[in-house]
C-alpha positions in Angstrom: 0.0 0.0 0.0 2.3 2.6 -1.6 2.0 6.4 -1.2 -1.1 6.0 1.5 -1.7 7.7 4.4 -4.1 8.2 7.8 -5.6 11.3 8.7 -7.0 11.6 12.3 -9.7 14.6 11.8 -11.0 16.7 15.2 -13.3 20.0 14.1 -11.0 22.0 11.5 -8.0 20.3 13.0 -6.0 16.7 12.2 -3.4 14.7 12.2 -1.8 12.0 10.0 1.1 9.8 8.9 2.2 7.7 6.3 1.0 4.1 5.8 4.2 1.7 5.4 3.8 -1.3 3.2 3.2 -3.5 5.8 -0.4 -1.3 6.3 1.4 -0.2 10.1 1.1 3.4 10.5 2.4 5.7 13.5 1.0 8.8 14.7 2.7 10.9 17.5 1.1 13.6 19.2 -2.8 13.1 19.3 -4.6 14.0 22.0 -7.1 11.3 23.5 -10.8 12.3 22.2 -12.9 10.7 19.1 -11.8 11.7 15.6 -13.0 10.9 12.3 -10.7 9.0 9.9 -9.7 8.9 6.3 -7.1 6.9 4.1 -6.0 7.6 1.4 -4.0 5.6 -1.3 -4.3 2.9 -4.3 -7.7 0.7 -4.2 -9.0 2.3 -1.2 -12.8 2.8 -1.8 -13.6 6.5 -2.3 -15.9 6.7 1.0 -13.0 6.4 3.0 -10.9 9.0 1.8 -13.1 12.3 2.7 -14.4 13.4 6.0 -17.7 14.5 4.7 -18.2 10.7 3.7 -16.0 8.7 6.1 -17.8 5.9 8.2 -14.6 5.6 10.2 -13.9 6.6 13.6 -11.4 6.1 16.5 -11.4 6.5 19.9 -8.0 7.4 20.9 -7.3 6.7 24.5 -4.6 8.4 26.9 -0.9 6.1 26.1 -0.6 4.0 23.7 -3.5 3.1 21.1 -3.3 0.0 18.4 -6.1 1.1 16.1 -6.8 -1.5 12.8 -9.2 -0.3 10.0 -11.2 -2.3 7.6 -11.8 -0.9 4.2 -14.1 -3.1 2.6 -17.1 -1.4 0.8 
């Protein structure tokens, strides 16, 4: 998964990394809340990758957070 990446999205605000092959991603810096989440990248469906249209959602928790997505339509 080449040239993707994760945006964490809180009221105009967000966060994001790149996605390594492997699909890991890290993200330093978020502060614990719930934020809506895109991807972005090669054959990721189109609902995922705007925040008008995103059903994704984390809850990030104070410490460390593992967080997997599913992109299936």
């Amino acid at each position: 998964m080449s040239a993707a990446k994760v945006t964490f999205h809180f009221g105009d605000e967000f966060v994001g990394a790149k996605i390594k092959d492997d699909g890991k991603y890290t993200v330093n810096r978020i502060a614990p809340g719930t934020y809506k989440v895109t991807i972005e990248g090669k054959h990721v469906p189109e609902k995922f990758t705007s925040d008008d249209r995103t059903p994704l959602v984390a809850e990030i928790k104070a410490g460390k957070n593992e967080i997997d997505f599913s992109l299936t339509e």
